[in-house]
N, C-alpha and C positions, 0 to 999 in steps of 0.2 A: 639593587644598588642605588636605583634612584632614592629610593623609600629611606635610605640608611643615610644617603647624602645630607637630604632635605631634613632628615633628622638631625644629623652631624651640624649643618650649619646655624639651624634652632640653638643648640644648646651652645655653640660658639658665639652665637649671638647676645645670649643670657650672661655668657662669661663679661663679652664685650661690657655689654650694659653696664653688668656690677663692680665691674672695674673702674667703670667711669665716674660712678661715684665715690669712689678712693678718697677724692679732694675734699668731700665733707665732712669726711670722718675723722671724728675726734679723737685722736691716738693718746689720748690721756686718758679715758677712756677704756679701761681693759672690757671690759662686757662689751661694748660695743665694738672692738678691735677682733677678740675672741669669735663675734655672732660673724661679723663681715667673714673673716678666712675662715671659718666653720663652712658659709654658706660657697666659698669660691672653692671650697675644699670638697662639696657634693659637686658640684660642677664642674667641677676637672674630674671628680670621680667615674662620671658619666661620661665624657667625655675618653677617658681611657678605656672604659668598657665597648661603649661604640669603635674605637681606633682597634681593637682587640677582636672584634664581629667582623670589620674592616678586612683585617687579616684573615680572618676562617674565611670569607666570602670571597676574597682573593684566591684563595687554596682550591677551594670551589671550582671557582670559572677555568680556575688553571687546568683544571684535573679535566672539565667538563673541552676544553680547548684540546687537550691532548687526545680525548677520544673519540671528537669529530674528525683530528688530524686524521689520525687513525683511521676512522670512516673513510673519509674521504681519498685514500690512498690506495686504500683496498679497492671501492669503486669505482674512484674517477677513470680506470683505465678498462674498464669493461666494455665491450664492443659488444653490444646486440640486434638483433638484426628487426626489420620493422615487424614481419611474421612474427619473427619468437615474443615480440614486447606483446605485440596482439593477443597472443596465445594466452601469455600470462593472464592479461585484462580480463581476459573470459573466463579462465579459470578461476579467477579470482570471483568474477561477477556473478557465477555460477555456488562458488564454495558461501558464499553471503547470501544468496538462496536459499540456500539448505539451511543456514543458520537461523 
């Protein structure tokens, strides 16, 4: 999400920019009227593709949130005793042995 941010506000920034220079632009001008919202029209383009990644990656986390809940439900109420956690450790330590 960071990565998609710092993307997002890159290309918001571009928007920004070429907006800014709006004020120079000769609207008599049709080529040069044309090339300006050509170029503000790839960058809103990107801009809705990234907002669209946005959303899948939100669906993600969401999905990814629901089935820690879920983890977490199941195991937070497990009571084990210090022997048995022991036991496991060994077993465990013992089965990585053999592998």
């Amino acid at each position: 999400m960071r990565s998609h941010d710092a993307e997002l506000k890159r290309w918001q920034d571009q928007i920004k920019a070429h907006v800014a220079t709006q004020y120079r632009l000769d609207t008599t001008d049709e080529a040069a009227v044309n090339a300006f919202n050509g170029k503000l029209d790839v960058l809103n383009k990107r801009v809705e593709e990234l907002n669209l990644q946005a959303q899948k990656l939100n669906k993600e986390q969401a999905g990814y949130n629901k089935l820690i809940t879920a983890s977490n439900e199941r195991c937070a109420g497990m009571v084990i005793t210090t022997a048995d956690h022991d036991a496991v450790k060994s077993e465990r330590a013992a089965q990585g042995k053999k592998l």
